[in-house]
C-alpha positions as CSV (number, residue, x, y, z in Angstrom):
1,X,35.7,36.0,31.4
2,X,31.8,36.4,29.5
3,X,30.1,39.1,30.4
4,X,26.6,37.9,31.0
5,X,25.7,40.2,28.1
6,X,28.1,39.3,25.5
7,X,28.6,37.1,23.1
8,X,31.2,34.0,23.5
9,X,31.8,32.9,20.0
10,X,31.0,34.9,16.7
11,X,32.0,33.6,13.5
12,X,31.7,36.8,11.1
13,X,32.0,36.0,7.5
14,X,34.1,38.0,5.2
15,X,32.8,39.9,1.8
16,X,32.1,37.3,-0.6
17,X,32.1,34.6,2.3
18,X,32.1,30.8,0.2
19,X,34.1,28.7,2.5
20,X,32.0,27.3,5.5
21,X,31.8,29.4,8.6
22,X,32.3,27.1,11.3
23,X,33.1,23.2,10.9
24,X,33.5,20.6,13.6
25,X,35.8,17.9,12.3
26,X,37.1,14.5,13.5
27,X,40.8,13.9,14.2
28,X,41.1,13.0,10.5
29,X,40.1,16.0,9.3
30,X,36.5,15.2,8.3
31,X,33.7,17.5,8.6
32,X,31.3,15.9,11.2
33,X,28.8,19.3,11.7
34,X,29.3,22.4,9.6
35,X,27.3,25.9,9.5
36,X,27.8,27.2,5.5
37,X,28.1,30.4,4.4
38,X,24.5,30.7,4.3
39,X,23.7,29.7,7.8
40,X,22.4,26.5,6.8
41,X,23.4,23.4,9.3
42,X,24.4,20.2,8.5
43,X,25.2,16.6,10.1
44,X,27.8,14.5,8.3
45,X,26.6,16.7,5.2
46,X,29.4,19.4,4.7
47,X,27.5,21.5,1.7
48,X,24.2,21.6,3.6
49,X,21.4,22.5,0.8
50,X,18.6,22.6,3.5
51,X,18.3,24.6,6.5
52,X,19.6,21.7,8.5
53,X,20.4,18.5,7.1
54,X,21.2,15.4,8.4
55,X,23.0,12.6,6.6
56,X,23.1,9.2,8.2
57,X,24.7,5.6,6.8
58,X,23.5,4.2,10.1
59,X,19.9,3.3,10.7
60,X,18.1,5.3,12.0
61,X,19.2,8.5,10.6
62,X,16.8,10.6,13.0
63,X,16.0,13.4,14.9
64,X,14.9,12.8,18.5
65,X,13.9,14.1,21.4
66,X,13.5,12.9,24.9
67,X,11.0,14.5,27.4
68,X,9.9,13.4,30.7
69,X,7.6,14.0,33.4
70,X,4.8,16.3,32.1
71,X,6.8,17.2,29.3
72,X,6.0,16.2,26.0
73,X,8.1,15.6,22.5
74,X,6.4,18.0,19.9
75,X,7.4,18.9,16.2
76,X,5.6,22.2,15.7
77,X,5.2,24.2,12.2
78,X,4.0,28.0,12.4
79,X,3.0,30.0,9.7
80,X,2.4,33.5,8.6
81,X,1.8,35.5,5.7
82,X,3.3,38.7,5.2
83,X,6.9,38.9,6.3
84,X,8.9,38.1,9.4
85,X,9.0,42.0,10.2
86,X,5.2,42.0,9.9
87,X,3.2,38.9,9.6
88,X,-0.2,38.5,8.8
89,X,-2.9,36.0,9.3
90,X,-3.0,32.7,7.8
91,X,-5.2,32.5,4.4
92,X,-7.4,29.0,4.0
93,X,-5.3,26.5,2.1
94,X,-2.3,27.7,3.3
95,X,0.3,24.8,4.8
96,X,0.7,25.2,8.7
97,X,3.3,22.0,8.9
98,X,4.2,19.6,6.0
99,X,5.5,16.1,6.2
100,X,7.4,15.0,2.4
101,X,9.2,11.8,1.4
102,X,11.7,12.0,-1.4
103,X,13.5,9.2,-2.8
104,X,16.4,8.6,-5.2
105,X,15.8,7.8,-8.9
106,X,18.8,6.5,-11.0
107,X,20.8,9.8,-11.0
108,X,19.2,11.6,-8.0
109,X,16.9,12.7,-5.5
110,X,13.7,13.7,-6.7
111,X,13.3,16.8,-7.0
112,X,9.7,17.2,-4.8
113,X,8.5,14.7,-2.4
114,X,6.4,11.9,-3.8
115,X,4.5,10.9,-0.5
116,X,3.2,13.7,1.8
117,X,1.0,14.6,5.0
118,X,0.0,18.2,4.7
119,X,-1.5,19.9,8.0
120,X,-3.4,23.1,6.3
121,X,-5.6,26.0,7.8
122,X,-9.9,25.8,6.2
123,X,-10.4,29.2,6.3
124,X,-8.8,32.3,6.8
125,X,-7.1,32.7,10.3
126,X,-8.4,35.3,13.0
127,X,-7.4,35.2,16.8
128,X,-11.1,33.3,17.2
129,X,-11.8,31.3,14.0
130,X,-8.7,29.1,13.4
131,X,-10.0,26.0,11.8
132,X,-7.9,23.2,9.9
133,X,-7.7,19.7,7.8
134,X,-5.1,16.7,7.3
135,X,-4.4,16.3,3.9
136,X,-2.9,12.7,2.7
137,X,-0.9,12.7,-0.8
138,X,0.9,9.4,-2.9
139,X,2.2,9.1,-6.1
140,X,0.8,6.4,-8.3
141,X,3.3,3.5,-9.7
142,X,5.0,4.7,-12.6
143,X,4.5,8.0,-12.3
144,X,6.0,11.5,-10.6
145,X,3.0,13.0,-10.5
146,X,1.7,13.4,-6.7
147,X,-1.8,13.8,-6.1
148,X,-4.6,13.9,-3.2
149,X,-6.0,10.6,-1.9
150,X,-7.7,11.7,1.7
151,X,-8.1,14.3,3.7
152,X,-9.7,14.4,7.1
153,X,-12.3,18.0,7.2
154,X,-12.3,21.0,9.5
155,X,-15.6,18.7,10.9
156,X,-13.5,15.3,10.7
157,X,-14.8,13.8,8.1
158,X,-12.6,11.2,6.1
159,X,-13.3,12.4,2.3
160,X,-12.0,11.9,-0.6
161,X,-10.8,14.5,-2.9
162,X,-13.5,14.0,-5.3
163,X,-17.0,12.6,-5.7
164,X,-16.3,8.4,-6.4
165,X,-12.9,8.6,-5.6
166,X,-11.1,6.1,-4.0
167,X,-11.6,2.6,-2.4
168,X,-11.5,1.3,1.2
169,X,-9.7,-1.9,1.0
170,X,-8.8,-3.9,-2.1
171,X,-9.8,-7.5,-3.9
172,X,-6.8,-8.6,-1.4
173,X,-6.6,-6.4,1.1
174,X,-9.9,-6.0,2.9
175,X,-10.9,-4.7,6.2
176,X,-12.2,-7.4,8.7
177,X,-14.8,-5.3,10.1
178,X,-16.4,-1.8,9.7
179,X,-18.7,-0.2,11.9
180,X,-21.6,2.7,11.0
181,X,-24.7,4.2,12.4
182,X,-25.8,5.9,9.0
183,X,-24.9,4.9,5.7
184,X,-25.9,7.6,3.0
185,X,-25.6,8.8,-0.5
186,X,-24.7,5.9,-2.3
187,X,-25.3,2.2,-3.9
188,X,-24.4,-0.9,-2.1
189,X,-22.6,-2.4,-5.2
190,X,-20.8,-6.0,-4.5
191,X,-17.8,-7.3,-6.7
192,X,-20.5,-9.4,-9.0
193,X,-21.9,-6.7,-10.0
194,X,-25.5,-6.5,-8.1
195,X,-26.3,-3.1,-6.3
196,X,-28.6,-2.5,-3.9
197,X,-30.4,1.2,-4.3
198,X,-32.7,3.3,-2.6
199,X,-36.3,3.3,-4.3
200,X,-38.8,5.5,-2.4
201,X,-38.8,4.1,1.6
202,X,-37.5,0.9,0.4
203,X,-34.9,-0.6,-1.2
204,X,-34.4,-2.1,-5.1
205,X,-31.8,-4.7,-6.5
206,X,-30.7,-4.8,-9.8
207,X,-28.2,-7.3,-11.7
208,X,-25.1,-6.8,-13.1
209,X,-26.9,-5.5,-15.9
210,X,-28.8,-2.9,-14.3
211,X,-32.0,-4.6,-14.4
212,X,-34.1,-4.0,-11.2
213,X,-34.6,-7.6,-10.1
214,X,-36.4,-6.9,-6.5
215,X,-38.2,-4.8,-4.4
216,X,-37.9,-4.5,-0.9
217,X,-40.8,-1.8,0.5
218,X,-40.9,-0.4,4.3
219,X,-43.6,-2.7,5.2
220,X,-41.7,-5.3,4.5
221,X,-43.3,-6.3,1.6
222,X,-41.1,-8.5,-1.5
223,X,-41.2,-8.1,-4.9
224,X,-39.4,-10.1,-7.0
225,X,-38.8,-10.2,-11.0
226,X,-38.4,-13.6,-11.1
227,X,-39.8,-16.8,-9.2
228,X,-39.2,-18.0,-5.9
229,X,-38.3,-21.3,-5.6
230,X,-37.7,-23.4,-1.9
231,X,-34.7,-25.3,-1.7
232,X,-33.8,-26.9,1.4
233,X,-30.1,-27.6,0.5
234,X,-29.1,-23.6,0.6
């Protein structure tokens, strides 16, 4: 019989411990769940290299969880600084909970994710002042080199991760609508080339070569470069 206070299983490993310490195999002798040396778990993987890793060939290779009622499914990421004997408050930058794709090469797994959703604290953490951003990172075709393309603020702003950075939508790829109250800090410029600027309360338009063409002021009134012509077949 267990004592309410003792422990069922142990699985002590010896002095210079290599083999696993515990493996769960089918009737064929195969390691279906193991627990290394090092504590490290894994699924159909029987030299784990991770904390716990899970190795699929059936799709999907995943980890689920079911909740019902109230209850909710969660994936949570804490983090300290300091150690686990004495932590210490979070410092601005620092990764709360980060989500990495990795992919095979032509001889192996890369070697640091290439796609990645970092959740990050903005400033340095007291029990009152705990703010945070989303940080989006991809690696460009032909290339290893990961870098930031979004991040949603501490305010929730969508930015990009520098001034001029970055395009919403492409040539093929647009967006079928957008929606704004204020649009600020910046040129209207269209794929030929003309832009549309702020001059004083109004608005100018210059060509494709920079030429101010038009002048639209806040009374309403037109100025153009050129003529205007009337032509009913427009």
């Amino acid at each position: 019989m267990i004592k309410p206070t003792g422990r069922p299983i142990v699985a002590q490993g010896a002095s210079g411990q290599t083999a696993n310490l515990q493996e769960w195999q089918n009737n064929a002798g195969t390691a279906l769940s193991v627990v290394d040396k090092d504590g490290q778990f894994g699924v159909g993987k029987s030299n784990p290299e991770f904390k716990i890793h899970v190795v699929g060939i059936v799709d999907p290779t995943s980890l689920t969880f079911d909740s019902f009622g109230n209850v909710a499914s969660n994936i949570i990421g804490r983090r300290a600084q300091g150690t686990v004997a004495s932590p210490s408050a979070c410092q601005t930058d620092d990764g709360l909970l980060v989500l990495n794709g990795r992919g095979y090469g032509a001889t192996g797994f890369s070697d640091s994710s290439r796609a990645c959703i970092r959740l990050c604290a903005s400033q340095n953490w007291t029990d009152t002042a705990q703010g945070a951003y989303i940080r989006f990172e991809t690696t460009p075709n032909n290339s290893t080199t990961k870098e930031e393309r979004m991040r949603i603020d501490n305010h929730g702003d969508v930015i990009p991760p520098s001034d001029g950075a970055g395009s919403i939508g492409t040539e093929a790829r647009r967006w079928g609508l957008i929606r704004g109250v204020v649009v600020t800090s910046g040129d209207l410029v269209f794929e030929n080339g003309v832009k549309a600027t702020e001059e004083g309360d109004g608005l100018a338009f210059m060509n494709k070569n920079g030429n101010k063409i038009a002048v639209l002021d806040n009374e309403g009134n037109l100025q153009v470069k050129g003529k205007i012509t009337e032509n009913p077949n427009l």
